[in-house]
C-alpha positions in Angstrom: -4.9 198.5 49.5 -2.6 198.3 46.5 -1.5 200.8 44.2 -2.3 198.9 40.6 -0.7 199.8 37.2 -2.2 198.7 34.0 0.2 198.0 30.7 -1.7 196.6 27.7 0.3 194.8 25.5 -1.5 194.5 22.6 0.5 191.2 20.9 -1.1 189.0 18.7 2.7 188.1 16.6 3.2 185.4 19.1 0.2 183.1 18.3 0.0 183.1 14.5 -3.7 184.4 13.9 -5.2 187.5 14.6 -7.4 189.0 17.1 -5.7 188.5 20.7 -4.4 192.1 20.2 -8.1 193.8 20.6 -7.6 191.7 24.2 -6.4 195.3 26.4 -9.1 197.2 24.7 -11.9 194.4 25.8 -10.5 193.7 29.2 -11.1 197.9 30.0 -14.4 197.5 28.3 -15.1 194.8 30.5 -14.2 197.1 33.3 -11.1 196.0 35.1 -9.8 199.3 36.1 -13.5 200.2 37.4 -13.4 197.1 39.6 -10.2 197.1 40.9 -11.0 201.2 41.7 -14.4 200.3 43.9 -12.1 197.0 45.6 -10.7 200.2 46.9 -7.0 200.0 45.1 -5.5 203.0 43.2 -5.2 202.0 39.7 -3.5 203.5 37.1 -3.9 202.8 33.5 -0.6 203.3 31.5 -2.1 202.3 28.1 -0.7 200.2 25.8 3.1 199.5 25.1 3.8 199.8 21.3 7.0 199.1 20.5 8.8 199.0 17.3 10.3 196.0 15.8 13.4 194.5 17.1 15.6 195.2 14.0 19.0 194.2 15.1 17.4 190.6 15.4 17.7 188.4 12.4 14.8 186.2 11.0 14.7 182.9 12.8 13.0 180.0 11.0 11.7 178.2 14.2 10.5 181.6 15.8 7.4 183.5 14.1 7.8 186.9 13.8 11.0 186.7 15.9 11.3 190.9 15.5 7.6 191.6 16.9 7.7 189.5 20.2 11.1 190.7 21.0 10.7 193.9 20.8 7.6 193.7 22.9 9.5 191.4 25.2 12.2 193.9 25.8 9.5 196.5 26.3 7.8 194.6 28.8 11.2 193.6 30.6 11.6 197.4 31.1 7.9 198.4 32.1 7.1 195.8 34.4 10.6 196.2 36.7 10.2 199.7 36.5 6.5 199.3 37.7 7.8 197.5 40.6 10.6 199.6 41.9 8.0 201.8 42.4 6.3 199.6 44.9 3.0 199.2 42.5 1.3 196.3 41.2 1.9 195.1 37.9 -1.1 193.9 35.8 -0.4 193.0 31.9 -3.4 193.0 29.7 -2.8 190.6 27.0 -2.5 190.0 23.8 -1.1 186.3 23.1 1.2 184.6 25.6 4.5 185.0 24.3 4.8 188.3 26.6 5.2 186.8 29.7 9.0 186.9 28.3 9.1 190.0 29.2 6.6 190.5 32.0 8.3 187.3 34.1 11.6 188.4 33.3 10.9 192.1 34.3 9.7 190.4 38.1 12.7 188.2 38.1 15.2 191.6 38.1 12.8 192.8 40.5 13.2 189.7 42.4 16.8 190.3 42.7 16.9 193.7 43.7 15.1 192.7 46.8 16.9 189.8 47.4 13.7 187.6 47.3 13.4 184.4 44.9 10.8 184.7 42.3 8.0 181.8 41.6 5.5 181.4 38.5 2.0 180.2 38.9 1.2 178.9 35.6 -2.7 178.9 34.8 -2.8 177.7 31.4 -3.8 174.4 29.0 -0.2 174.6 27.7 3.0 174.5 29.4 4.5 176.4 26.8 7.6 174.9 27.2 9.0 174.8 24.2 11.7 176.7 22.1 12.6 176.6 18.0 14.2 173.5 18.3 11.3 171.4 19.5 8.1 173.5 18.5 6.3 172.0 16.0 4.9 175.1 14.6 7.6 177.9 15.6 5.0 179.7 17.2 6.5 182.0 20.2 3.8 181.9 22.7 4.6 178.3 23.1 7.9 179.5 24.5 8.2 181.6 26.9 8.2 179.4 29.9 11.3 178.0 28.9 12.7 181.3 27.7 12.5 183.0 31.1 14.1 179.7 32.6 16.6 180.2 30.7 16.1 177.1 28.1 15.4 179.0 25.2 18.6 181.8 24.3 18.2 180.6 20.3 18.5 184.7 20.2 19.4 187.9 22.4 16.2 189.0 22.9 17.0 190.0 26.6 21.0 189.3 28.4 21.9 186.3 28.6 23.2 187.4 31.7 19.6 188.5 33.2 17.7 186.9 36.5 16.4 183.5 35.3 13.2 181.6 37.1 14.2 177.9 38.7 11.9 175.8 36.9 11.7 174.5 39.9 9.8 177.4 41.0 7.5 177.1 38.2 4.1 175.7 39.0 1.7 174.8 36.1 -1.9 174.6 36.8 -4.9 173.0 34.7 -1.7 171.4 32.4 -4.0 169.0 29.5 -2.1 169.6 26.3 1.6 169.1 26.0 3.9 168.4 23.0 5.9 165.3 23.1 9.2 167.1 23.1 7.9 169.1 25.6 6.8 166.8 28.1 10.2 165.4 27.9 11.6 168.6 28.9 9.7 169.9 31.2 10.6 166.4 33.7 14.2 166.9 32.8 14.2 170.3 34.2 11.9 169.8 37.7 8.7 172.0 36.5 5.8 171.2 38.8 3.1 170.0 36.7 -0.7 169.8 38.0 -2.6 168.8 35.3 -6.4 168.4 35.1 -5.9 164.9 36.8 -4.0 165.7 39.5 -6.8 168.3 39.9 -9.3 166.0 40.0 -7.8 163.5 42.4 -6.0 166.2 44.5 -8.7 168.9 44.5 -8.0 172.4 43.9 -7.6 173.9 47.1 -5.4 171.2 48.2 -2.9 172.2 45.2 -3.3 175.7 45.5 -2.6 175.9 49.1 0.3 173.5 48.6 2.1 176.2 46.3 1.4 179.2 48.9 2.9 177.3 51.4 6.1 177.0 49.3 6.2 180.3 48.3 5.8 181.4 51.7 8.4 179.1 53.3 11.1 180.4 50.7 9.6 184.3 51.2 9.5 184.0 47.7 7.0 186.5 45.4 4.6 184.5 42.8 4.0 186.0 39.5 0.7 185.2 38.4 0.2 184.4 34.4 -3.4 183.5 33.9 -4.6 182.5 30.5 -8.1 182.1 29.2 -8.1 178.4 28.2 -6.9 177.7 31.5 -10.9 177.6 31.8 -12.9 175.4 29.9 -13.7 176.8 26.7 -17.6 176.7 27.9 -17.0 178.9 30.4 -14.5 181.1 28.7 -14.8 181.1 24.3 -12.5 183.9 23.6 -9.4 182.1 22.9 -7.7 180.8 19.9 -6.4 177.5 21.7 -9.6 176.1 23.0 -8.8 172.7 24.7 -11.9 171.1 26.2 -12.1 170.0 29.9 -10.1 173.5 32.0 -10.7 174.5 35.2 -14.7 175.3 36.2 -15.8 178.7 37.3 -15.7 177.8 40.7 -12.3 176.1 40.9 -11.1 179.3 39.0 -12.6 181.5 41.6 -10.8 179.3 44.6 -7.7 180.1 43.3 -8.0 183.4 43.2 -9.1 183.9 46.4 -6.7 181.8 48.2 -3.9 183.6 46.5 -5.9 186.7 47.9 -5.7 185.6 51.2 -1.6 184.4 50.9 -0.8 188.3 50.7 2.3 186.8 48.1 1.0 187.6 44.7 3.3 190.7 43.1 2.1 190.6 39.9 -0.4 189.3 37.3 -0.5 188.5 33.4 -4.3 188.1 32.1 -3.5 186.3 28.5 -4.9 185.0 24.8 -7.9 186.8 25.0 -9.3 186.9 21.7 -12.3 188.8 21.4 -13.2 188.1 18.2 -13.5 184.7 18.9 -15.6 185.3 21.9 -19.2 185.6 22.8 -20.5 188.8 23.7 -17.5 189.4 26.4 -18.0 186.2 28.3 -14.4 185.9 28.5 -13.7 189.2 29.2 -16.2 189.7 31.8 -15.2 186.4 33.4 -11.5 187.3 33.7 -12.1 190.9 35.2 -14.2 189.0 38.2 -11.4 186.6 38.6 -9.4 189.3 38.9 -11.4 190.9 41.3 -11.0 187.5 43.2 -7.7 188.0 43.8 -7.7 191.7 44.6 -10.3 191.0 47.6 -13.8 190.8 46.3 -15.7 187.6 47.9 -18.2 185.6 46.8 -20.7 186.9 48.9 -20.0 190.4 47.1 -20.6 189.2 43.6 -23.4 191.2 41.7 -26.4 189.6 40.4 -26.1 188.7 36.6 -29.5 189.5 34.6 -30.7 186.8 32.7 
């Protein structure tokens, strides 16, 4: 059993609309720390990270709300390696996706300090890949896979001298909508990319146990960033980037229990959950039972649903 600390991060700056900040509050509505608790883990809810803006930053004109996301970047850095020393389990309850700057970059100094190398399982439509000089809208939640590689240092938001991720080490999950720019990038740098054809041809578990086996072969730890239109936006409505045609509630489910099973998982983002744009907490509910997935509830265990 793990010991499991919850930090909301209530960030909505990164996305440009509103509404993905209520995401901590509906995930605990939804339950997560009650479900994690009768999984039989020890879970510890830190609240929600507020952190003032990053004034010693100047504007930026291909970075929204450069100030915002840095400062909850830094915080995050600081949270989530601390949260780790310790030995626990970091969860971040999102907010918009721009804070896996922080929460990836917190597990790569953790990474380091145990002399392990860090991977990224990247469950998400987007590859967010991107940085100010090839975004076409500047927002920052489209960049903070190449920030934490070390592609995107347009500002000191963290060191410069800081534990990067190998985008080599990155693998991106349920990929089906990438900017031009950013496709270009992302081969140049060696990013593993399943998108939802390889997915299709390949079949899930077959990818999913492909990347374990990696992982395991390098004793690496995976940082898991899970984002709701990972899933098809049938399935899972809260989110302000629907792009039809994700991952099925099944396939969703597989990963998470083979990751289970793999014992290699040290940390987890749940991200873009936008309850205002959902229905009745679908998405909410649906990404506290993945959760559960991967912190050792089976399928046979699953409550029946009312109609």
């Amino acid at each position: 059993m793990k010991t499991i600390t919850l930090i909301g991060a209530p960030i909505e700056e990164g996305s440009g609309r509103r509404g993905a900040a209520m995401g901590p509050t509906a995930l605990r509505i939804a339950g997560i720390d009650t479900v994690l608790a009768e999984l039989g883990h020890t879970v510890n809810d830190e609240g929600d990270l507020r952190p003032l803006p990053a004034r010693d930053l100047a504007n930026h004109p291909g970075a929204n709300n450069l100030q915002s996301v840095a400062a909850f970047a830094r915080a995050l850095d600081e949270a989530v390696h601390d949260t780790a020393r310790k030995g626990h389990f970091p969860i971040i309850l999102g907010g918009d996706h721009a804070l896996s700057m922080g929460s990836v970059s917190g597990m790569a100094r953790h990474a380091q300090d145990v002399g392990r190398p860090l991977f990224v399982l990247w469950l998400d439509a987007h590859a967010d890949f991107n940085s100010p000089a090839t975004s076409p809208s500047g927002n920052m939640h489209g960049m903070p896979v190449a920030f934490f590689c070390g592609e995107a240092e347009f500002a000191p938001i963290l060191p410069k001298d800081r534990p990067l991720v190998d985008p080599k080490k990155v693998y991106q999950v349920g990929i089906r909508s990438v900017d031009a720019r950013e496709r270009e990038e992302i081969a140049e740098h060696g990013v593993n990319v399943f998108d939802m054809r390889a997915i299709d041809e390949m079949g899930m578990a077959h990818i999913i146990r492909q990347i374990v086996d990696e992982v395991r072969a390098a004793n690496g730890l995976l940082h898991v960033s899970l984002d709701v239109d990972f899933m098809d936006p049938e399935l899972a409505p809260g989110v302000g980037t629907t792009v039809p045609g994700g991952a099925t509630f099944r396939e969703a489910h597989l990963i998470m229990e083979v990751l289970c099973d793999s014992g290699l998982v040290s940390s987890l983002d749940v991200v873009e959950l936008n309850p205002f744009l959902d229905d009745r907490g679908k998405s909410a509910r649906i990404l506290v039972e993945l959760t559960a997935s991967l912190f050792g509830r089976r399928i046979l265990d699953r409550p029946t649903r009312a109609a």
